[in-house]
C-alpha positions in Angstrom: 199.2 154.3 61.4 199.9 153.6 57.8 199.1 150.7 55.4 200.4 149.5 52.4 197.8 149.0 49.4 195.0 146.4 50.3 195.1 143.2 49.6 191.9 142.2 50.2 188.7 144.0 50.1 186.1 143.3 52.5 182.3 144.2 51.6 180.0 145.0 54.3 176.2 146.0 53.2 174.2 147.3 56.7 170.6 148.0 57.0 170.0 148.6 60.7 171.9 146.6 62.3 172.8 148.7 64.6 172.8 146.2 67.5 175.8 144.2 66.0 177.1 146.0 63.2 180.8 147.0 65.9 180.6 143.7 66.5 181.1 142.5 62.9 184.0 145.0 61.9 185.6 144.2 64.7 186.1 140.9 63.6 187.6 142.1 60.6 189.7 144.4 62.5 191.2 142.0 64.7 192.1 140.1 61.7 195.4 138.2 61.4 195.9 139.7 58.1 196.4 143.2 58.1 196.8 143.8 54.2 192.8 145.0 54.0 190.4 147.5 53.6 186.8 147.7 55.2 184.4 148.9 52.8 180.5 149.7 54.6 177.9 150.7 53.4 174.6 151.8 55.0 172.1 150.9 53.2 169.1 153.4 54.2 168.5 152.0 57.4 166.3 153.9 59.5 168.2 152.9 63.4 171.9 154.6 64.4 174.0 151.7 62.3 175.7 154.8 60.3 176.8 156.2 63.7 177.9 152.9 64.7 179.9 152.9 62.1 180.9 156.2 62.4 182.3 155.9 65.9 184.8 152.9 65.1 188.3 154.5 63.9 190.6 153.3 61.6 192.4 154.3 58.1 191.3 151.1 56.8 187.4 152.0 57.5 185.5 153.5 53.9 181.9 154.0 55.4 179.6 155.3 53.0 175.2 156.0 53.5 172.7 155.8 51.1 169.0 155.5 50.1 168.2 152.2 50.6 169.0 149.8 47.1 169.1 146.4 48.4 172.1 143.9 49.3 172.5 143.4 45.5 173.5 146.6 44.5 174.9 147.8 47.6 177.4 144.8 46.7 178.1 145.8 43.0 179.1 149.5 44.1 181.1 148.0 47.1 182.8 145.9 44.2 183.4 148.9 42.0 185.0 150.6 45.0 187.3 147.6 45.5 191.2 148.3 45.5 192.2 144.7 46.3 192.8 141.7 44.3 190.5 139.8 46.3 186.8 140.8 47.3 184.6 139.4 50.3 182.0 139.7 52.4 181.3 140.0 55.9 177.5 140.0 56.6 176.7 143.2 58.9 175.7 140.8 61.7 177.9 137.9 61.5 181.3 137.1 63.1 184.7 135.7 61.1 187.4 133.7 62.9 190.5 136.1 63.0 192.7 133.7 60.9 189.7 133.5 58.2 191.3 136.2 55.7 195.0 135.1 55.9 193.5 131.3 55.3 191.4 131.9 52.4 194.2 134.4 51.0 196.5 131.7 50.9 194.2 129.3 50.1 193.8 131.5 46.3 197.3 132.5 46.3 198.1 128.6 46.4 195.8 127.1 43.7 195.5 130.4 40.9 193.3 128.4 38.4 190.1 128.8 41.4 187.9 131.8 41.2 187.0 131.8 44.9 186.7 129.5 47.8 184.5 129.2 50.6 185.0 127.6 54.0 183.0 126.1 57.0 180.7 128.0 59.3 178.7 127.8 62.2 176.5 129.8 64.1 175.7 132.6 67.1 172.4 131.7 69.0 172.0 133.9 72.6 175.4 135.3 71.4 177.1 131.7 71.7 179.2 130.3 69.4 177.9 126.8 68.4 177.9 123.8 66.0 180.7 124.3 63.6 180.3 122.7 60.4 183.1 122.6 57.3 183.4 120.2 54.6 185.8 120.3 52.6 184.9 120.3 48.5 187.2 119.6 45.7 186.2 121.5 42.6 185.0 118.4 41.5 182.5 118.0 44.0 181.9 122.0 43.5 181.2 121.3 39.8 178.2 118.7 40.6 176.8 120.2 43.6 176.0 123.2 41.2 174.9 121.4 38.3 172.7 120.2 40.6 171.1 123.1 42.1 173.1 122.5 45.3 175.2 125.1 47.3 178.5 123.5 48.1 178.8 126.0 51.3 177.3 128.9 53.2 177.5 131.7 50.7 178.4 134.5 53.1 181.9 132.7 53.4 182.8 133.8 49.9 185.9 134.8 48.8 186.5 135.8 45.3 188.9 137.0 42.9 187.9 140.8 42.6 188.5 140.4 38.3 185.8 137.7 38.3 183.2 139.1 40.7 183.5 142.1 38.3 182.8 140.2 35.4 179.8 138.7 37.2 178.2 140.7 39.7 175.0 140.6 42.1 171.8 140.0 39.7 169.5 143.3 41.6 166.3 141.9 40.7 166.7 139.6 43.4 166.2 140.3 47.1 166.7 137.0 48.4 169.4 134.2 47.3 171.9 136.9 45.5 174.7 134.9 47.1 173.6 131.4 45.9 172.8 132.8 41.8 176.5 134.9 42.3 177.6 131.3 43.6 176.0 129.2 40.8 176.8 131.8 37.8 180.5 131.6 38.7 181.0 128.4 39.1 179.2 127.3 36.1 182.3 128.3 34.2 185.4 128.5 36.5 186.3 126.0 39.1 185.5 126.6 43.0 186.2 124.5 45.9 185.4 124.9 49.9 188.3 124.3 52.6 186.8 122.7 56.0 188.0 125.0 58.2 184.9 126.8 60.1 185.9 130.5 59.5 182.7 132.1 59.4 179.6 132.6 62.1 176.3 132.8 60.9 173.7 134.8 63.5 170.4 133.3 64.0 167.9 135.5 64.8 163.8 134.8 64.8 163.2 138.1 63.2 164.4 137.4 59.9 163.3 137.2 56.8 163.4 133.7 56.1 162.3 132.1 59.4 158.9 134.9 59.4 158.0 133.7 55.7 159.5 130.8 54.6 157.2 130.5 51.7 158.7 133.9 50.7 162.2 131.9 50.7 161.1 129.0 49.0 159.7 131.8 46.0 162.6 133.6 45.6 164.8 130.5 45.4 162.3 129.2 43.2 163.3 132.2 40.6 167.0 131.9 41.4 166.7 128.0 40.3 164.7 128.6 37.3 167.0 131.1 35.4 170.1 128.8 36.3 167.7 126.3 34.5 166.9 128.8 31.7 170.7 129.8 31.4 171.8 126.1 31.3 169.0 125.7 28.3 166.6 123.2 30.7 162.6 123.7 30.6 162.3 125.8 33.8 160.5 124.3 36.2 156.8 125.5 37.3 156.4 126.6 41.0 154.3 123.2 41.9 157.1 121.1 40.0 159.9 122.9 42.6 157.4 122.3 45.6 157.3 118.8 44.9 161.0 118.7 45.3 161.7 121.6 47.7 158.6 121.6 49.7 160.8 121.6 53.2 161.1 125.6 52.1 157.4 126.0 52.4 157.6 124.2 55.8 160.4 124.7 57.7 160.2 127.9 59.8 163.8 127.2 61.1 165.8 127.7 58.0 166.8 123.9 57.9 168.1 124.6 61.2 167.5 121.4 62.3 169.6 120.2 59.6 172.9 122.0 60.4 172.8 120.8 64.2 172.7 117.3 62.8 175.7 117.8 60.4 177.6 119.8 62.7 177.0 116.5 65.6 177.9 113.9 62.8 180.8 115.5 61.8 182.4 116.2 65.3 181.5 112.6 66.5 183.6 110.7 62.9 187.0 113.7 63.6 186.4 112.2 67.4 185.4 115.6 68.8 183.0 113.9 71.1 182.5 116.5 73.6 182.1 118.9 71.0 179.1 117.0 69.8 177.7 116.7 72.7 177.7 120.2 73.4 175.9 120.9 69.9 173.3 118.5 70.7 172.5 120.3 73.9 172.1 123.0 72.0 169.8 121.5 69.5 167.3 119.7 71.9 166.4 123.2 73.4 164.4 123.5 69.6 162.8 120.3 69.8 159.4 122.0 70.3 159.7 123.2 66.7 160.3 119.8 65.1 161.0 116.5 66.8 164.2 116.7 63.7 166.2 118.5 66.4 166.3 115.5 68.6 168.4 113.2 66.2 171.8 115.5 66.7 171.5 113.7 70.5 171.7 110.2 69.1 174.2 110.9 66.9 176.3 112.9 69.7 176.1 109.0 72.1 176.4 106.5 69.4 179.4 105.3 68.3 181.4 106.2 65.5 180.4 102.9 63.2 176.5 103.7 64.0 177.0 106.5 63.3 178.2 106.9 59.8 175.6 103.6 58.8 172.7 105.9 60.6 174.0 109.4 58.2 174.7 106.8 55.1 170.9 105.3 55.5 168.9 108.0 56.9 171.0 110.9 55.6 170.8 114.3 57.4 
């Protein structure tokens, strides 16, 4: 089968994930858009994720192995290898709706002055589909959310103009919350916005990295703050100053988990997708053990819709 000239570029960075690494290109595969290339890397790992890889055919498939560099540098050299306008990635575990590329293709094509867009997500727990959560962002609301240390979306649901993430890159020296300092660096000088439309699933897994140590998380996005502070000329902040203000990294094993389940129940109840809500709560309340938090997505999902928004206006998530 032939293709014309990609389009789009999708990234993938894989370090043994062998378990769900078909999965992921698949998604991109089955893809609305066709106009695309697949661009994998292997990143060192030690399971059969190159042969994984390996076994899936198709022309638009560039699978490449390597010593292991980190997710950083994996993504710079899958940027240099780029042939289409517009770069993104697909996390080697994760899931994307099969309309997400032709959406946020458009999306850019649409509004040129934007150097990427994100979109909504939600997440894969037991291989389930649940609790979709999108927002959509102006470039406005972009703007503020990253002047104040804020991610406006998931950053895994990035879509960029291939000219700028060449001008930007991955920093390498970090090896946790590259996608939230790409995020920030961008749109610290060129406008961004996130569509509402959930495009994107995010896998939750207890093995990694951030629910084992979430002190480690809280560290790393410590140093990912501080040199937006440093670049924007603020004093930096030391690590007990950012603890004050961020301690829920230190202790929340769940990755704010808790959180998302409650967003994802307020915002089905207020677009009247009541069932929908309901069905997010169930899922929530199986967590409760961790932190009573996870109840709260059941009173949102029975309350009505007035209550509701006074409960998110004075309690917030």
């Amino acid at each position: 089968m032939e293709f014309n000239a990609p389009k789009v570029s999708v990234m993938i960075s894989a370090y043994n994930e062998e378990k769900y690494v078909v999965e992921s290109i698949n998604s991109i595969l089955e893809q609305s858009f066709k106009e695309i290339e697949i661009l994998v890397v292997d990143d060192g790992s030690s399971d059969a994720t190159f042969n994984k890889i390996l076994e899936i055919k198709d022309d638009r498939i560039v699978a490449v192995r390597q010593e292991n560099r980190g997710k950083a540098a994996t993504l710079n050299s899958l940027i240099g290898m780029a042939k289409g306008k517009y770069v993104m990635i697909q996390d080697a575990d994760d899931v994307s709706a099969k309309n997400r590329i032709q959406i946020q293709f458009d999306y850019l094509e649409s509004n040129p002055h934007l150097a990427l867009v994100l979109c909504g997500h939600g997440l894969i727990i037991n291989n389930k589909v649940v609790a979709p959560r999108g927002v959509k962002r102006d470039s406005f609301e972009c703007s503020s959310l990253v002047k104040n240390l804020r991610l406006p979306a998931h950053d895994p649901t990035l879509f960029v103009r291939k000219d700028i993430a060449r001008n930007f890159l991955f920093d390498e020296s970090l090896r946790i919350g590259q996608g939230v300092d790409f995020i920030f660096r961008i749109a610290e000088s060129n406008p961004i916005e996130v569509i509402s439309d959930v495009l994107y699933f995010y896998r939750i897994r207890p093995s990694s990295i951030t629910r084992a140590d979430p002190l480690l998380k809280a560290k790393r996005l410590f140093e990912v703050m501080n040199k937006a502070k440093v670049r924007r000329g603020e004093a930096p902040w030391t690590f007990e100053e950012f603890m004050k203000i961020n301690s829920r990294w230190a202790n929340d094993k769940d990755n704010n988990l808790s959180g998302h389940f409650t967003e994802s129940t307020y915002l089905s109840v207020i677009h009247g997708r009541r069932l929908e809500a309901i069905s997010t709560a169930l899922t929530s309340i199986r967590f409760w053990r961790n932190n009573k938090a996870y109840l709260k997505p059941v009173l949102y999902s029975i309350v009505p819709k007035k209550l509701c928004r006074w409960a998110k206006k004075r309690f917030g998530q």
